[in-house]
C-alpha positions as CSV (number, residue, x, y, z in Angstrom):
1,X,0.0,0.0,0.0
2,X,1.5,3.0,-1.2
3,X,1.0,6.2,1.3
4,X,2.0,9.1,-1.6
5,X,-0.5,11.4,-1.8
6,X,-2.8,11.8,-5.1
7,X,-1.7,13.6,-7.7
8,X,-3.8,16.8,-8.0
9,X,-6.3,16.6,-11.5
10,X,-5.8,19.6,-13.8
11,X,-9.8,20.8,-14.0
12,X,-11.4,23.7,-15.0
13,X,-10.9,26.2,-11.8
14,X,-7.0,25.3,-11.9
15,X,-7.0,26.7,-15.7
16,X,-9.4,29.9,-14.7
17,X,-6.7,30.7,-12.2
18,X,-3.8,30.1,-14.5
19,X,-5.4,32.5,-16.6
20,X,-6.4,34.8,-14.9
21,X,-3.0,35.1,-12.9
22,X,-1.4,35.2,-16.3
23,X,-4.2,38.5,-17.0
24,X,-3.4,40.1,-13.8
25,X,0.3,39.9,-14.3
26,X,0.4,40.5,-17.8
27,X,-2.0,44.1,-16.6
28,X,-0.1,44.8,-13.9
29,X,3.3,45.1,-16.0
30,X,1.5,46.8,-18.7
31,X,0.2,49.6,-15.9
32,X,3.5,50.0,-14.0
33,X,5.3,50.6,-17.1
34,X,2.2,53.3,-18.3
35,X,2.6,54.7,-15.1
36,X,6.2,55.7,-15.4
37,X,6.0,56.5,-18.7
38,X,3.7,59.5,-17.6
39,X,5.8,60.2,-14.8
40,X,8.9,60.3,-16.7
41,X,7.1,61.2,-19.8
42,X,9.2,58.6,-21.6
43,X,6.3,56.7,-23.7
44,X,6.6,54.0,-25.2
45,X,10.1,52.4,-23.3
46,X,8.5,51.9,-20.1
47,X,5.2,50.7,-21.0
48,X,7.1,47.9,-23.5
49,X,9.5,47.2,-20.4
50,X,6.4,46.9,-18.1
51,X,4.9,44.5,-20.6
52,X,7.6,42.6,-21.0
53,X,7.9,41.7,-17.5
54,X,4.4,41.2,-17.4
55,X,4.9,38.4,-19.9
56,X,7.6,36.8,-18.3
57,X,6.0,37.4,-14.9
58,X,3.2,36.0,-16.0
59,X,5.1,33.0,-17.7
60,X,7.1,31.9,-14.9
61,X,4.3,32.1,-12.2
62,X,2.4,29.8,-14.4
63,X,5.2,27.1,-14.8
64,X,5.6,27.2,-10.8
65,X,1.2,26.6,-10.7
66,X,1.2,24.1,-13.5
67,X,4.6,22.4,-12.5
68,X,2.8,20.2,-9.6
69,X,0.0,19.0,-12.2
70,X,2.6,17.5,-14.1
71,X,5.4,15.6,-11.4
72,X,5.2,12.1,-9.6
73,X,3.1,12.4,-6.4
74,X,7.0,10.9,-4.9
């Protein structure tokens, strides 16, 4: 008798939150960088950094949410 816990399943409220932490991320970014750029009145550099790091925010925080989906229960 094995005493590993289950693997959790993939359903549809663990791919809403993916997504919508991907959204929030990717928004977040995109309004820092807006921000600044009308702070610093520097459009568009900031707002294409911001989004950029949104992306890749948004990127990696999914791999570390999907990551246990995908790896033996050991």
């Amino acid at each position: 008798m094995s005493t590993d816990p289950p693997r959790p399943e993939l359903g549809l409220y663990a791919l809403i939150g993916i997504g919508t932490l991907n959204l929030v991320s990717l928004l977040l970014g995109l309004g820092i960088g807006w921000f600044l750029d009308g702070q610093f009145d520097s459009f568009p550099a900031a707002t294409l950094i911001g989004l950029a790091v949104g992306v890749g925010a948004g990127v990696i925080l999914s791999w570390f949410q999907i990551r246990k989906y995908f790896t033996d229960a050991r």
